[in-house]
N, C-alpha and C positions, 0 to 999 in steps of 0.2 A: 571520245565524245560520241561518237556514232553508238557505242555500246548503251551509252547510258542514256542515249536517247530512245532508243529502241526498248529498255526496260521501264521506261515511264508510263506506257499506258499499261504493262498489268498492275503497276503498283497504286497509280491515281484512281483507277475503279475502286478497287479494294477504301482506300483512304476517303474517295470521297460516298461511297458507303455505309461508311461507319460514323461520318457525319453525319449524313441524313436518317440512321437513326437513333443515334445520341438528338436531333432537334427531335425525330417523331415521340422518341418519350419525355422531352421536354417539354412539348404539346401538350402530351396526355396530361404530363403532371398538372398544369397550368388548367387543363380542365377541370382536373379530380378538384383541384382545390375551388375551384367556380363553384363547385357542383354542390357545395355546402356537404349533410351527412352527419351520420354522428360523427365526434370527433375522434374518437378510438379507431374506428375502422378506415377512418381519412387519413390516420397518422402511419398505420400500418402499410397503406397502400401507397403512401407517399413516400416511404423506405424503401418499397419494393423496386418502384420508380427511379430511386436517387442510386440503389446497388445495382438494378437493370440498365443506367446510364451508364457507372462506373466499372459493370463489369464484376462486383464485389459477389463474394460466397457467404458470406456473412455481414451482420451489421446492426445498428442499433440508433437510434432517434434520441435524443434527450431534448429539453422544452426547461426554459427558465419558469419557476412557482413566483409567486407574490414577493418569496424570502429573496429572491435574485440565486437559488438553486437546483441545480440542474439534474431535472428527475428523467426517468427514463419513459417517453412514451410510443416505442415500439420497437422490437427488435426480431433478428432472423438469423438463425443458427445459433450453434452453440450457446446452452444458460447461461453457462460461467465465464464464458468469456468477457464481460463487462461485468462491472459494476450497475446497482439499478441508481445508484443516483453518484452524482457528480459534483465536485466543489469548485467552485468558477473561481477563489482566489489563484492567485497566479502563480505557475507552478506546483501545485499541489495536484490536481489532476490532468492540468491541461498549462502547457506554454506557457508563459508570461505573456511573451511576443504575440500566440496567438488573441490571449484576452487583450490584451491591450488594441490589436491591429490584425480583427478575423480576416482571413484568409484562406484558404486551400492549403492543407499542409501534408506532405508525405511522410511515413511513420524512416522513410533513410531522408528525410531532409536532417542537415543537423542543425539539431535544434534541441539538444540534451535530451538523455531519458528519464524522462517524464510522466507519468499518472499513464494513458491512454495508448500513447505512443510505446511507454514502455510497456506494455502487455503484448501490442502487437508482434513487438518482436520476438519480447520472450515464446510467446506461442509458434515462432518459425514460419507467418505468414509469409508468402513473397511479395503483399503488399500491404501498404496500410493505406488508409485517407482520415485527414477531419477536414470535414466541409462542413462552412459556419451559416446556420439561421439566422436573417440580418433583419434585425427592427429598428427600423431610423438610424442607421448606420451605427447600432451598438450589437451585440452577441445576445441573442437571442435565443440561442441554442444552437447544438452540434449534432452532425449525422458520420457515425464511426463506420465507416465504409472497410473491408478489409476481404485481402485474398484476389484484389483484382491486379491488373497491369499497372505499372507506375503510369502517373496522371501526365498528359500531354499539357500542352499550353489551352488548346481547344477544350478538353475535358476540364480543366480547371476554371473557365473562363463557364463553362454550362455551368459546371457544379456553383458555384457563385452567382450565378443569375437562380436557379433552383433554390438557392437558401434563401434570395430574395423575394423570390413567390412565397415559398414557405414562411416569412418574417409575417409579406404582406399579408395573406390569408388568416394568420394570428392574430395581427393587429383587429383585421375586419370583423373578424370572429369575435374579437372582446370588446368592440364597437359595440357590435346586434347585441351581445351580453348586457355590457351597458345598459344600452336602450332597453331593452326588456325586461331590465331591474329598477331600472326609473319607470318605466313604464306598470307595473307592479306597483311600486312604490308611490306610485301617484294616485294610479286606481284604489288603492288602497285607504290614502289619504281623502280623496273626494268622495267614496261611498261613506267614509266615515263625518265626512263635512255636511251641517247641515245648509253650505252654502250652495250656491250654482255654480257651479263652475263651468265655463263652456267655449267654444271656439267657433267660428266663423270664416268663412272662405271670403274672396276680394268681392262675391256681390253680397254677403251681407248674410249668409244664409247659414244656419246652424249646423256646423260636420262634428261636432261635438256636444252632448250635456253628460255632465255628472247623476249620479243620483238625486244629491241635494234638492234637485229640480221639485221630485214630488211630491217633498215634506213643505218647498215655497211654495209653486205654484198648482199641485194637485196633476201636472204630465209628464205621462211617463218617458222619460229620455227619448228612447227614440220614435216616439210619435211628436218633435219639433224638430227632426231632421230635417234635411231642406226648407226652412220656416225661418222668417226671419224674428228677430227682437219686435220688433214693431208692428209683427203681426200680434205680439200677445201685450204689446203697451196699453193705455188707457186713453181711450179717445181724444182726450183733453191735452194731452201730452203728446200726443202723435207727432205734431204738427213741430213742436220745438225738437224732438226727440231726433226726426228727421232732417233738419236742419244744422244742428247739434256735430250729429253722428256724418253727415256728409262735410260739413267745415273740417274737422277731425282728418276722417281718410283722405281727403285730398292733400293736406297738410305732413300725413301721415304721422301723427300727434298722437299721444296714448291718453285714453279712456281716465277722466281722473275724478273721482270724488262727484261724479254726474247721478244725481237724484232724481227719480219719475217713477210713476206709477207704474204698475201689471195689471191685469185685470188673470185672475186665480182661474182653475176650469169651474169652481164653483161660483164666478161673478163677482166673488169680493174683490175691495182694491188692494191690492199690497204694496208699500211702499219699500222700493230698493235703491241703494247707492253702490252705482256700477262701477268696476275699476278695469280696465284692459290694455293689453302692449300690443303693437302694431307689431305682424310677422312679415317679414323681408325677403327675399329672395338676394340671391349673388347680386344681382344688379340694381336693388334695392328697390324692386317694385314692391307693391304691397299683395302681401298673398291674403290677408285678413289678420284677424285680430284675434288674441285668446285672454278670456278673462275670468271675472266672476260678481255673481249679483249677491247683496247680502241683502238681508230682511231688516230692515227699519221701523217696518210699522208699530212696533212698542215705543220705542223711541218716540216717532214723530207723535205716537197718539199722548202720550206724555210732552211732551212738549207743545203740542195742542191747548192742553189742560192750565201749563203754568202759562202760557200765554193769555189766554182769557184770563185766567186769574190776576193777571200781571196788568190788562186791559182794564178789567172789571176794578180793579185797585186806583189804577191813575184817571177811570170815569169817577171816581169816588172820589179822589181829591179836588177834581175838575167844577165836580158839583159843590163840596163845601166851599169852594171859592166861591162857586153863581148865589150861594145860600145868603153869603155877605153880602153880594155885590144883586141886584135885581134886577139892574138896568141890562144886565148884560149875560139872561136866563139862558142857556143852552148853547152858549157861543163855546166855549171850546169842542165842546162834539163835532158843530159845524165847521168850525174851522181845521178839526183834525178830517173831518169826511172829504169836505175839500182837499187837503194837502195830498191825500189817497189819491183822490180823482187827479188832480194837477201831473202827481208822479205818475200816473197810469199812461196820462196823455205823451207822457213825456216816455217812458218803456221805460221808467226804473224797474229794480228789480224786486219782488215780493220780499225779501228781508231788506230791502230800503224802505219802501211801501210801511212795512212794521213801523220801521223808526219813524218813519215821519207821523203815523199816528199816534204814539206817542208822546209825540214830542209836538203836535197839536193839541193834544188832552194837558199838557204839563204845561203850556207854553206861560199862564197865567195864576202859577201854582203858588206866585213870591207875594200876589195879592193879600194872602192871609196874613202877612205882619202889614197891610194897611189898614187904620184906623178905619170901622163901618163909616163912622158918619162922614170920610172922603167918600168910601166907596158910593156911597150911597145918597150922595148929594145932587141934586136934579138941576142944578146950576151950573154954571162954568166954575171952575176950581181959581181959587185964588192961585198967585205966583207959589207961597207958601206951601197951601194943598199940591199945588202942582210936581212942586220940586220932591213931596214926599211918594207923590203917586209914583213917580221916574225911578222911584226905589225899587221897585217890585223886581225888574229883572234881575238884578244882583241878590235879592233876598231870595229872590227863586233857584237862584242861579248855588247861593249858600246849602239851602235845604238839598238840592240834588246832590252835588259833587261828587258826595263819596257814595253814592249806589252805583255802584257795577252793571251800569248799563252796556250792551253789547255797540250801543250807538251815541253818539256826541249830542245826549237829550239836554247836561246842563248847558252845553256850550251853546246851545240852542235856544233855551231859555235864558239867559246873559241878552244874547245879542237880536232877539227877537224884534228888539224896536229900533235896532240899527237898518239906516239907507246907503244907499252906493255912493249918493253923494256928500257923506260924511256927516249929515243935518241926522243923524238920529241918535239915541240915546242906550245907554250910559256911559259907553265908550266916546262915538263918535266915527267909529269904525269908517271905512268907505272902499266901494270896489271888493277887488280880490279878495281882502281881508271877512268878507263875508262869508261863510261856507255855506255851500249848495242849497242846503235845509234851510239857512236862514231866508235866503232871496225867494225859496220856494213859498215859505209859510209867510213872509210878506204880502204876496198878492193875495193868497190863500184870506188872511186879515182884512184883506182890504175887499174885494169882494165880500168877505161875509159881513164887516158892518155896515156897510153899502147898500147892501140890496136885500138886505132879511128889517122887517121890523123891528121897534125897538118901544119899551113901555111909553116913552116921552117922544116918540115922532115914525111916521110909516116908513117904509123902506124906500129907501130913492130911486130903487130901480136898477135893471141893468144896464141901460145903455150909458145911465148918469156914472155906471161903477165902469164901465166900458171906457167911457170919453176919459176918466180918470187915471186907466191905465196907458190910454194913449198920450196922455199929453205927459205924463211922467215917465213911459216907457225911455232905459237908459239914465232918465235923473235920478227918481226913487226907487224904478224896479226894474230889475234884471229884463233885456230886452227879449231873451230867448223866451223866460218862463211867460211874460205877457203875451208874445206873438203866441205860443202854445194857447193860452186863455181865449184869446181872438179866436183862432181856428176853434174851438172848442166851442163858443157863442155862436160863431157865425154856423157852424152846423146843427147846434138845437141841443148838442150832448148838455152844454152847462147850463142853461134854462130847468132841462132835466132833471139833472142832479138835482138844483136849488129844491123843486118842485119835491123831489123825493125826501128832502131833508130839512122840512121846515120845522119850527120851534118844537121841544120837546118838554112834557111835563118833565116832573123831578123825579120821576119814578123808575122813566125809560130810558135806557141803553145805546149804543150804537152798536153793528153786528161787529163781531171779532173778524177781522181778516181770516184768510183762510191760508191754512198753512204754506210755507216755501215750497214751489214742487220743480 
């Protein structure tokens, strides 16, 4: 005992020696592969590394291709000694046991002679190694180490930690490849876009424009860097744009089908419909947004067109109704101008706004199957006259139907002279059964016969159309759209209106809405 005591400190120096520099080229390797570099001269150096660990006089690197084949990317010593490529089915060049379950293998483990193993010995090495490149814990490729000392439990346990650098640094490597062929491949795709494509950091500010940018808006990419969208929106839009885009990022909600204007560097407006996803972080903060703007404005100016046309057609029909009827000259315009106004008060929205103009110009469209001389009768109508006049909605209601309107204009004209509390006609409708339009174009009606003149007696006035709404408010008409009407009176808007919209020869118009923005 006393012997073998006394030989352990020349033997432990030695041993733990040769640990500490089997870890110091473990290190280096672990840097090499940090250290990026071309990949040839990484591969080479990182062999040099793995037979300086092992001790080897020769050796060779092999790297799995796309095929799952095992090519050679670096070797030292002897040409012939290896093969430049390698076939990963099992037993054929390498193991079974090893493909199946990489590990450390010595060319005297038994383990049959086999591909790799079997050269080493033919060649009279007094060592062999495969030490396996490990990607996600599959074989990723092998390092044929040979000519060194048989492998320890320590050298085996590095060399295996070594292949796992080596896997990792492969992996990384064909990440950044990745990334930089999407990245190509995007750039590629957005100079080719004539749209914008762009990105935004968490305050809002542009780390990204495509090309697309200069053919929409006349800037060049990166003079909107640091700039936000809303520096280059249109004035009139700011203000929703803002509002908008801040509900959104709080919520962290993606960008969808959002419509507003730009203003171009040359001044013009351009109309775009934005789309964008909200970018995340591990913790799910929001880093910003990445999107893209398309150019609409052919669209909207087309759509512009058949709207007025569309306007300009049902002021046409609104009129051949007033042409029968005399008593009641200019009243759909007015009562569509109003139904605007009402809905404005109220913050519908500009394609509700549409329909409800509409659908004031049409509301009295089912008049033209009533006989002139009802229409036009300066007396109170008999029971008879009466019951035919009641017709009109439903005749109005026939002639719409089947045009493809984008809004419920016949459902509209049906029940135009329906009340909440079931006292109005043709139905008898009452409450809920009402939709929104109709309750709206109710008071809309009743104000304008109320307080506009009429060939056979003056206007009553508004506070007589006022008192009218109050003492019905809830029986006849929706109590929310009256209250709206009140505040509307009581501040001088609806006076206004009237004042702006009084009786119209038969020549003149009402202005077309202005488009959805």
């Amino acid at each position: 005992m006393a012997q073998s005591t006394d030989t352990l400190p020349d033997i432990a120096p030695d041993a733990r020696a040769e640990s500490s520099r089997r870890l110091t080229v473990l290190g280096e390797l672990g840097r090499l592969l940090q250290g990026g570099g071309a990949p040839e001269l990484q591969m080479r150096e990182s062999l040099s590394r793995l037979m300086e660990m092992a001790g080897a006089t020769e050796g060779a690197l092999y790297l799995t291709d796309r095929d799952e084949r095992l090519r050679r990317a670096a070797r030292q010593g002897a040409a012939d000694l290896f093969p430049a490529l390698l076939d990963t089915r099992p037993g054929v060049s390498l193991p079974a046991s090893f493909v199946a379950y990489p590990r450390v293998l010595d060319a005297r483990s038994p383990v049959g002679r086999v591909g790799v193993l079997d050269l080493l010995r033919a060649r009279g090495l007094t060592g062999g190694l495969l030490a396996p490149v490990l990607q996600a814990g599959r074989l990723g490729g092998v390092a044929v180490l040979a000519g060194g000392p048989p492998p320890d439990a320590e050298l085996r346990a590095l060399l295996t930690q070594a292949g796992t650098l080596l896997g990792m640094a492969r992996e990384t490597r064909g990440l950044r490849e990745d990334v930089r062929e999407l990245r190509l491949r995007f750039d590629d795709l957005s100079h080719s876009s004539v749209d914008h494509i762009w990105e935004v950091d968490a305050r809002g500010r542009y780390t990204y424009n495509s090309e697309g940018v200069v053919q929409l808006l006349g800037y060049l990419p990166d003079a909107m860097l640091g700039r936000r969208p809303l520096d280059f929106a249109h004035p009139e839009d700011r203000e929703r744009l803002t509002s908008t885009l801040a509900e959104l990022a709080e919520l962290k909600q993606p960008i969808t089908d959002l419509v507003h204007r730009a203003l171009a560097a040359d001044g013009s407006e351009v109309y775009l419909e934005s789309r964008a996803f909200p970018v995340l972080d591990a913790r799910g903060e929001l880093q910003g947004y990445r999107g893209v703007d398309h150019n609409i404005t052919d669209w909207f100016q087309a759509r512009r067109v058949m709207e007025e046309t569309l306007i300009g057609t049902c002021e046409a029909l609104g009129r051949m109704v007033e042409l029968r009827d005399p008593y009641t000259k200019g009243h759909s315009l007015r009562v569509a101008a109003l139904a605007v106004f009402l809905g404005k008060q109220m913050g519908r929205s500009s394609y509700e706004l549409q329909g409800l103009q509409l659908m004031g110009l049409l509301h009295d469209i089912g008049k033209v199957g009533i006989p002139t001389e009802i229409l036009s009768k300066p007396g109170r109508l008999s029971p008879e006259e009466l019951e035919i006049m009641r017709q009109h909605p439903q005749m109005g209601y026939e002639i719409l139907k089947d045009i493809g309107f984008p809004w419920p204009v016949a459902q509209v004209v049906l029940q135009h002279h329906e009340r909440l509390d079931g006292s109005g006609y043709p139905q008898g409708l009452e409450g809920g059964e009402l939709i929104w339009q109709v309750r709206l174009l109710a008071v809309a009606d009743l104000i304008e016969a109320m307080s506009t003149d009429r060939p056979y007696r003056p206007g009553l006035g508004l506070e007589l159309t006022l008192r009218e709404l109050r003492q019905n408010r809830g029986l006849l008409y929706d109590p929310e759209i009256v209250d709206v009407a009140l505040a509307a009176a009581e501040s001088g808007a609806l006076q206004a209106h009237l004042d702006e919209h009084p009786v119209r020869g038969a020549g003149e118009t009402s202005p077309p809405l202005s488009p959805a923005r």
